[in-house]
N, C-alpha and C positions, 0 to 999 in steps of 0.2 A: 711709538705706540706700545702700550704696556696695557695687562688685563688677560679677561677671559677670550681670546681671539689667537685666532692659526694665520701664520706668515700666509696661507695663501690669500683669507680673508681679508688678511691689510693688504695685499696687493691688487685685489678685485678693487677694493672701495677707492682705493688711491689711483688706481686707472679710470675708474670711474667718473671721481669728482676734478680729478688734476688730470689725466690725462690729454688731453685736448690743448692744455698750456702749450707751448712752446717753450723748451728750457732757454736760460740765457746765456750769457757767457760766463764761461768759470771763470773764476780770481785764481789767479796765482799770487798767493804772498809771499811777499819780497821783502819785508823790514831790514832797515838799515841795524846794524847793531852800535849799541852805544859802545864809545872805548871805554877802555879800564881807568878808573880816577886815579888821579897819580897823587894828591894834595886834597886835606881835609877842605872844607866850606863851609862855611858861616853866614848868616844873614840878622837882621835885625829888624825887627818890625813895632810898630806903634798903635795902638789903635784903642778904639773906644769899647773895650772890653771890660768884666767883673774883674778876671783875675789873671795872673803874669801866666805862662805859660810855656815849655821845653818841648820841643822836639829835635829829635837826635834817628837819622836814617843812614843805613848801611846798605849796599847791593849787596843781593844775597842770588841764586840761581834760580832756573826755570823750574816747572812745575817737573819737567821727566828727568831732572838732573837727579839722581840717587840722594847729593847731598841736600837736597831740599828737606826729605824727612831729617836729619839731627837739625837746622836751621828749625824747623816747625817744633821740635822738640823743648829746645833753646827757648822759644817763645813763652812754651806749656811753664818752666822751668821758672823762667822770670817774671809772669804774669797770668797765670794759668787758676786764678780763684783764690780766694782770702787767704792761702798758705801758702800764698806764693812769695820766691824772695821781695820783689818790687814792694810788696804790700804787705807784709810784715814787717820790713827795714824801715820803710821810705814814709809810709801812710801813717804806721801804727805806730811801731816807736820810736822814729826819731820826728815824726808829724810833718815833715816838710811838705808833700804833697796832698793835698784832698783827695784826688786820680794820682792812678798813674798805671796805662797798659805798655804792654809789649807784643805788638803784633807782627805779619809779614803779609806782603799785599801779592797772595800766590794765588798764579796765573801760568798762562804755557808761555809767557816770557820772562825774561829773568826781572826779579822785582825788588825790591824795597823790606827790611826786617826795620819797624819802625818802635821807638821807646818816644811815647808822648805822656806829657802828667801835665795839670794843673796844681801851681802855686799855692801852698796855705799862704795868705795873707800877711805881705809883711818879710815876707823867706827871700834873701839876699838869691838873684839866678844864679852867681856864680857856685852858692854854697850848694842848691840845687844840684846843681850839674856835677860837681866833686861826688857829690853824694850817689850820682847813677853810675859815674864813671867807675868808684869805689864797688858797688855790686858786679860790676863787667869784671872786675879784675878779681874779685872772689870767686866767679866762675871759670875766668881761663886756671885758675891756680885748683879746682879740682870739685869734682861731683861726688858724693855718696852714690853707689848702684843703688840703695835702698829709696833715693830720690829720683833716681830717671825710672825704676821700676812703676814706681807710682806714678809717673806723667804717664808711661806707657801704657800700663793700665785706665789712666781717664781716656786717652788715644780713642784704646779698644772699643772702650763703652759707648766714646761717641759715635765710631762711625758704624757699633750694633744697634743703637738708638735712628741712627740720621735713615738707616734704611728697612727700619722695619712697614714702611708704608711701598704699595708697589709705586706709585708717582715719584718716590725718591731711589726707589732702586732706578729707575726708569732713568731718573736724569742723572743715577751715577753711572750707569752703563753709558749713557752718551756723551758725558762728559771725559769719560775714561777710553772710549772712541775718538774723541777727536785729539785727544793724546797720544792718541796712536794704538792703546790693545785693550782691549773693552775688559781681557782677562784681569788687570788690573784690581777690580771689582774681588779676585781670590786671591792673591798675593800682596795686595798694598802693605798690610797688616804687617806680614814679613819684612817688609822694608823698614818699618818704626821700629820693630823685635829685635831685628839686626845691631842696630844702633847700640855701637858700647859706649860706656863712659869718656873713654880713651877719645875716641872720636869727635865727643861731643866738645870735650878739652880743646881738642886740637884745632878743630870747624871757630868755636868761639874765636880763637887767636885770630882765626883768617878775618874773621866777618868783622869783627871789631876793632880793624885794625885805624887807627887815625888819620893816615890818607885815606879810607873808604868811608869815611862820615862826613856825615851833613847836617848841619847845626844851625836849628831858626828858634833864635830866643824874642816871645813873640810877647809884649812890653802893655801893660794896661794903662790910658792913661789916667785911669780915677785917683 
């Protein structure tokens, strides 16, 4: 409940219209965890698609793991808008990809940092893949401050933008509850700021390491 309204109002209305419910039974979650990948994985796929297509995924940490913000950074770094490495390199001038993002699929369990592109027409996969491989290994080998200052700062901007409406304060405060501290909401900030260069070097080597990847070159058959 977010707006012009006093805790005691949301409680009146809420015993009002719900009270009378009978609560059900609480869930206890209990998720297995996945084990740790010992050996990279590869797949191959065929289909009736436009264009050839890469993807390349890593396990990367949960949402309250501290090192989740340099991973989200990492993202910003490699895919984060038209100045980004992926898309200066890869898109622009050496043209191999049409697309190509770099995301992570963050959640309160540990997830997925994924690098997907589409093929320019015609681009051998292998050369493809050399060519992402080649940006990863420009990153573990070293960051300018002058370029994580600027992810950090879009960081900022976004999550000043994502909450200027009370409906999005609203569900970052409850989302940042069921993560466990709704304070979250004044400290997160702190956690990207934190993030040095050094870190972000070092997090890279972990996350992209070749037994922690997964590889589906996904084949057009036009």
């Amino acid at each position: 409940m977010a707006g012009n309204v006093t805790t005691i109002q949301v409680k009146e209305l809420a015993e009002k219209w719900f009270g009378s419910i009978p609560s059900g039974e609480k869930y206890v979650r209990n998720l297995p965890q996945e084990p740790k990948q010992a050996a990279a994985r590869t797949a191959e796929v065929k289909a009736n698609v436009p264009l050839d297509a890469l993807y390349k995924c890593w396990h990367i940490y949960s949402r309250t793991d501290d090192r989740y913000y340099v991973a989200d950074l990492i993202t910003e770094i490699m895919s984060g808008g038209g100045s980004s490495r992926l898309y200066q390199s890869l898109v622009k001038e050496k043209q191999l990809f049409s697309n190509i993002e770099c995301y992570h699929l963050g959640s309160t369990d540990a997830g997925l940092l994924t690098i997907e592109g589409k093929l320019v027409k015609g681009v051998n996969m292998k050369d493809a893949e050399t060519a992402v491989n080649e940006e990863i290994k420009k990153l573990q080998q070293g960051i300018d401050v002058r370029e994580l200052e600027k992810v950090k700062n879009k960081t900022e901007s976004m999550m000043a933008f994502e909450d200027m409406s009370v409906m999005n304060r609203a569900t970052s405060l409850a989302m940042y509850e069921l993560l466990g501290d709704a304070n979250l909401i004044n400290t997160e900030l702190q956690k990207y700021r934190a993030v040095t260069a050094e870190q972000l070097v070092a997090e890279s080597k972990i996350i992209f390491d070749d037994n922690n990847s997964n590889t589906l070159y996904y084949y057009s058959n036009n």
